[in-house]
matplotlib code that plots the C-alpha trace (Angstrom):
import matplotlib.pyplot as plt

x = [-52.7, -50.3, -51.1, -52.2, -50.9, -53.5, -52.6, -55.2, -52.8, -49.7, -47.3, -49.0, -46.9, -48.4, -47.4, -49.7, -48.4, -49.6, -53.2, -54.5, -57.8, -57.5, -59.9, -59.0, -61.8, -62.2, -64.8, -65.7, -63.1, -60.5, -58.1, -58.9, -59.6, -56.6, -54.6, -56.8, -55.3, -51.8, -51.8, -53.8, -51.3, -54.4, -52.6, -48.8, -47.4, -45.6, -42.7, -42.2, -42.2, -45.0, -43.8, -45.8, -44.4, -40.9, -41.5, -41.2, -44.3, -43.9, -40.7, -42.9, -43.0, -46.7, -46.1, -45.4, -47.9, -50.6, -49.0, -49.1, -52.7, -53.8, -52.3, -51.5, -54.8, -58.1, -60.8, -64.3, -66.2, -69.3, -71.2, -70.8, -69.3, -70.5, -71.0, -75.5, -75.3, -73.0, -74.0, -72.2, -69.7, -69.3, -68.4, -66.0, -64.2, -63.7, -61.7, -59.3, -58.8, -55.6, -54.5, -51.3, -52.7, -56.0, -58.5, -61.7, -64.4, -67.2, -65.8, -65.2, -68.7, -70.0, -68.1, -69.7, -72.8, -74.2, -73.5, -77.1, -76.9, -73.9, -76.3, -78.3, -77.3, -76.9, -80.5, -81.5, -80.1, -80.4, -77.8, -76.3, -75.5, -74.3, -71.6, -70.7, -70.4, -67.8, -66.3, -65.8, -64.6, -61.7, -61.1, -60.3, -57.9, -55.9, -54.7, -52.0, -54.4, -58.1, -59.0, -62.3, -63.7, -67.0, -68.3, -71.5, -72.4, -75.4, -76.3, -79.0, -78.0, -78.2, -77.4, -74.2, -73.2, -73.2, -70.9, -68.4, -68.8, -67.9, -64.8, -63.7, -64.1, -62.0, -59.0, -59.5, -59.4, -57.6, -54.8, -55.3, -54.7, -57.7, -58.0, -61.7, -62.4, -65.2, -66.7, -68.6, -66.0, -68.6, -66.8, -63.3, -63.7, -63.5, -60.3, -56.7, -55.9, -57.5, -55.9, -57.7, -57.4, -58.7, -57.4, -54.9, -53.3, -52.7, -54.3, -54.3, -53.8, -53.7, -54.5, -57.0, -56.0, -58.9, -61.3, -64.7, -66.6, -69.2, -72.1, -71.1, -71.1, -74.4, -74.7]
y = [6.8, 8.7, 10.3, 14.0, 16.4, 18.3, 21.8, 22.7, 25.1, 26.8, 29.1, 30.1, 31.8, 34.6, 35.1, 35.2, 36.9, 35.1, 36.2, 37.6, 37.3, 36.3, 36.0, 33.9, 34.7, 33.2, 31.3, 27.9, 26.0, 28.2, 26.4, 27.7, 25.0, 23.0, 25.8, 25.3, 21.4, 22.2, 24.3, 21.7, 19.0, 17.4, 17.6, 18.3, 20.1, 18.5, 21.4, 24.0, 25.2, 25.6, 27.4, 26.5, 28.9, 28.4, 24.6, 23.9, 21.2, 20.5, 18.2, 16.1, 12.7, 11.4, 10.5, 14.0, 15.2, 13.4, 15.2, 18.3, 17.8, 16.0, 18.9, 21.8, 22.2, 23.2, 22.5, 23.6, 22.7, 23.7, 20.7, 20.2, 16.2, 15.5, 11.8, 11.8, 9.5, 11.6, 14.8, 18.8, 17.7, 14.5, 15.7, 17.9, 15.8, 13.1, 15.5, 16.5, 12.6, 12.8, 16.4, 17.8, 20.5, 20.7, 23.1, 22.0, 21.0, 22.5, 25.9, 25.9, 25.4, 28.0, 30.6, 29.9, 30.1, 26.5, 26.4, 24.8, 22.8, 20.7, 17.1, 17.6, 15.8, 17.2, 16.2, 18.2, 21.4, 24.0, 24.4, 27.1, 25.3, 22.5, 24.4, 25.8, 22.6, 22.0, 25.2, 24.6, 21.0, 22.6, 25.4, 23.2, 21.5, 24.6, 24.9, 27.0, 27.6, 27.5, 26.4, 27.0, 26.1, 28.0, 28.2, 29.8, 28.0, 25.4, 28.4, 31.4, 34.9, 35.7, 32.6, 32.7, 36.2, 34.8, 32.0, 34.8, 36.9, 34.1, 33.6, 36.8, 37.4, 33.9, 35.9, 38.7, 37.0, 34.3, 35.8, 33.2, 32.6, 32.2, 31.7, 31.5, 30.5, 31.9, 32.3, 35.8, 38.8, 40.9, 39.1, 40.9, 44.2, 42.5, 40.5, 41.5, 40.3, 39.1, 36.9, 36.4, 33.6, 32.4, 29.8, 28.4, 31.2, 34.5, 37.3, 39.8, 40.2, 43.1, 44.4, 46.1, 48.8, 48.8, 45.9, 45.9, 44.3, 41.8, 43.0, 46.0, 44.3, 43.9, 41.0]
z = [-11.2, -8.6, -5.4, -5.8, -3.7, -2.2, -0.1, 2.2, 3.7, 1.7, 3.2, 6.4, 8.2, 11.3, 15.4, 18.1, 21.6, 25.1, 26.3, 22.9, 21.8, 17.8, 15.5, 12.4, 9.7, 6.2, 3.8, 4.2, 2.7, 3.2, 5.4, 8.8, 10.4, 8.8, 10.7, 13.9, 14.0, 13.0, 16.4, 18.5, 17.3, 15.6, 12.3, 11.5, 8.5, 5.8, 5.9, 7.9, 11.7, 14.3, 17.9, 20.6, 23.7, 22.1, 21.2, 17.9, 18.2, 14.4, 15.5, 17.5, 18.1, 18.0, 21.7, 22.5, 20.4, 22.6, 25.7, 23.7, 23.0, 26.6, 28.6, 26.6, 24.3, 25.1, 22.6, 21.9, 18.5, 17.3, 18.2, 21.8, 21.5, 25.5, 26.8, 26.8, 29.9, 32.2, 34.2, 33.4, 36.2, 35.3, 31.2, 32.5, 35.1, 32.8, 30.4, 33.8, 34.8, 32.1, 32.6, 34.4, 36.3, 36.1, 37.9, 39.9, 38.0, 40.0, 39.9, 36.5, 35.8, 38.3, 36.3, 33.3, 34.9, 35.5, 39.1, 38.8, 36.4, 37.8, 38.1, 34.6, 31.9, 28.0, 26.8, 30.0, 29.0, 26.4, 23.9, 24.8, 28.4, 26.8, 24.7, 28.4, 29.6, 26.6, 27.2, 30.9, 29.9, 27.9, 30.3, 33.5, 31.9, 32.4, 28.7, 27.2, 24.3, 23.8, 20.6, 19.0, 15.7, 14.6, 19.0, 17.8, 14.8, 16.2, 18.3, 18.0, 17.8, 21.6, 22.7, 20.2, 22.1, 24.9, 24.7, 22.6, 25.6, 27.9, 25.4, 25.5, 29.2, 30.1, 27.4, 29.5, 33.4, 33.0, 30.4, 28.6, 24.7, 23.1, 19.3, 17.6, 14.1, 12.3, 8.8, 10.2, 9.6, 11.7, 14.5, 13.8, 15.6, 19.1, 18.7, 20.0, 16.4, 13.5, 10.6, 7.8, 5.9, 1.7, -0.3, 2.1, 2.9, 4.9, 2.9, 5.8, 9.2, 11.5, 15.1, 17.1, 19.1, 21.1, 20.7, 21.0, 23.8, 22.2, 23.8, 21.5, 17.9, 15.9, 12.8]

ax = plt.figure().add_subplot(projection="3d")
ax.plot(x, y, z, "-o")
ax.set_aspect("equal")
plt.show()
């Protein structure tokens, strides 16, 4: 038998300006998160361009690819992925032992609210703190994009508000990119953008003049 070729993404092709708040939105299976690597340099593209802040980071070497990814790329997943035997603080400083510019640790952490919680470790805290503490670990490495793939998706309502609050705050104080990706189209009305993604590919995207706060949105 020969190999199959299997597109998980086809013909992808949208712009995101600095500092937006962007909302990709699709079923499961639809490619999103395929798109979500191709921009954190976790996957590259078998044809075709991807501009970083004017770098074309499909041309990559894999070597520069890792600096791409080690200083460049903030991640937060939907399972939190912390170390069980180190403390908050000690999750998130060992993320910032590799980075260029990275911010302090304990700050980080006291602006998303676990100024207390800096000497607990995971199995100590709820899970809503410990998605913060992977949050804050991504946000002091001082990335050029935040990446995150389903945030909410181990979390309860509130809780899940909470950390898209905290999301869309950092966007808004930090100016900082800041692209989520999520199967819940409820989520779309408070994104800068939204891009909606099915069967590998752009179906629509558009803006939001004035986007919604979260504490705002109901699901």
């Amino acid at each position: 038998m020969g190999e199959v070729e299997i597109r998980a993404v086809d013909k992808i092709e949208f712009a995101i300006d600095k500092g937006e708040f962007v909302v990709v939105v699709g079923p499961s299976g639809a490619g999103k998160t395929t798109v979500l690597n191709i921009l954190g340099g976790m996957d590259t593209v078998t044809s075709g361009d991807v501009l970083v802040d004017g770098e074309n980071i499909a041309k990559y070497s894999q070597r520069k690819l890792t600096g791409y990814r080690r200083d460049d790329i903030g991640f937060v997943f939907q399972f939190y992925n912390l170390v069980p035997n180190l403390t908050a603080k000690e999750n998130v400083e060992l993320a910032l032992q590799i980075c260029k510019e990275p911010l302090d640790a304990v700050q980080v952490l006291k602006e998303v609210g676990l100024g207390n919680r800096l000497d607990n470790f995971p199995a100590q805290l709820s899970g809503g703190e410990q998605q913060r503490v992977s949050i804050a670990r991504a946000l002091a490495k001082n990335p050029k994009l935040l990446l995150c793939d389903e945030p909410t998706g181990a979390l309860d309502y509130q809780t899940g508000k909470a950390i898209l609050k905290l999301l869309q705050d950092t966007c808004r104080q930090k100016k900082m990119t800041v692209i989520v990706i999520t199967h819940n189209s409820a989520l779309t009305p408070m994104a800068d953008r939204v891009i909606k993604i099915k069967n590998g590919k752009v179906s629509k995207m558009y803006l939001n003049e004035n986007p919604e706060p979260i504490e705002n949105i109901e699901w």
